[in-house]
N, C-alpha and C positions, 0 to 999 in steps of 0.2 A: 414395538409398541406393546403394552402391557393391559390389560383391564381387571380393574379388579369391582367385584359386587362382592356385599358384605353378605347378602342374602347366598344362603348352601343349595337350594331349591332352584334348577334349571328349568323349570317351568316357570317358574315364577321370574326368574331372569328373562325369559323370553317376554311373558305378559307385561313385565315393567318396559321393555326396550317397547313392543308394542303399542301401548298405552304412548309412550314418549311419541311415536312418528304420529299418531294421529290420525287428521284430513291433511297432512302434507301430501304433496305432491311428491314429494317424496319416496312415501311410503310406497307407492306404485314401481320403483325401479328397485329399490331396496331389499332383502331378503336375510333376515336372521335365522338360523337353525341351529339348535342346540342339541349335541348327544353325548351322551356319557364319553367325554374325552375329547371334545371337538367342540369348536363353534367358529361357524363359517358365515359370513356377510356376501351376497354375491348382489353383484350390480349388474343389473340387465337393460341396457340401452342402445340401442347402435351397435351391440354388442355384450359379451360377457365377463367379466371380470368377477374375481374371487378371493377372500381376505379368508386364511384359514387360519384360526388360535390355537394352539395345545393348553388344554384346563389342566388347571392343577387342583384339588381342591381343600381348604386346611380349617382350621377351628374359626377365622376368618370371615371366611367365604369362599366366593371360589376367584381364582385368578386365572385368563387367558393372554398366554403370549406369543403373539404372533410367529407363525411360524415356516407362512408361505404366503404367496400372492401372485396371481396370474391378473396382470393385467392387460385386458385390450385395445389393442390399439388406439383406438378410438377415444378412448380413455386416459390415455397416457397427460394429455394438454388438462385433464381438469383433476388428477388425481391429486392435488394435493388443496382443494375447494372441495372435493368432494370427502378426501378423509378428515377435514375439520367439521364436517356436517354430522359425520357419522360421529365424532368426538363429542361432538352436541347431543347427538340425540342420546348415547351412552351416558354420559353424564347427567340428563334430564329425567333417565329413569334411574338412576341413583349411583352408576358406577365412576369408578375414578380411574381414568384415564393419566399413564406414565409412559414418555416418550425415552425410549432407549437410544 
């Protein structure tokens, strides 16, 4: 999985992905953190799971491609309902989502 935001500013990626979760319910299990060279999604419910990107960054924007993922057990039965949510809410704060 790939993401890409047009927007160069990793702050501002995070603010936009922010702004997208809202008052979801959501937003309470979910976790975006962005650092120079990283950004990692971790889901904390029942347990911990972790979606970690390698950024690339080009005249563009910046682009994240998945580059590991620890999922937890627990997790394993809804992980592919819960990475279409996260595709939502990426895309709702302005990124474009490309599935490899």
């Amino acid at each position: 999985m790939r993401i890409h935001f047009p927007e160069t500013d990793r702050e501002k990626v995070i603010a936009s992905i922010t702004s997208a979760l809202g008052g979801r319910a959501l937003a309470e299990i979910l976790e975006f953190k962005v650092v120079p060279g990283t950004l990692s999604v971790t889901i904390s419910k029942l347990g911990t799971s972790v979606l970690s990107f390698v950024e690339k960054s080009h005249s563009g924007g910046l682009e994240y491609t998945l580059s590991s993922e620890k999922i937890a057990f627990t997790h394993k039965a809804f992980k592919g309902e819960v990475t279409e949510k996260i595709v939502k809410i990426v895309e709702k704060a302005g990124g474009k989502v490309t599935r490899t």
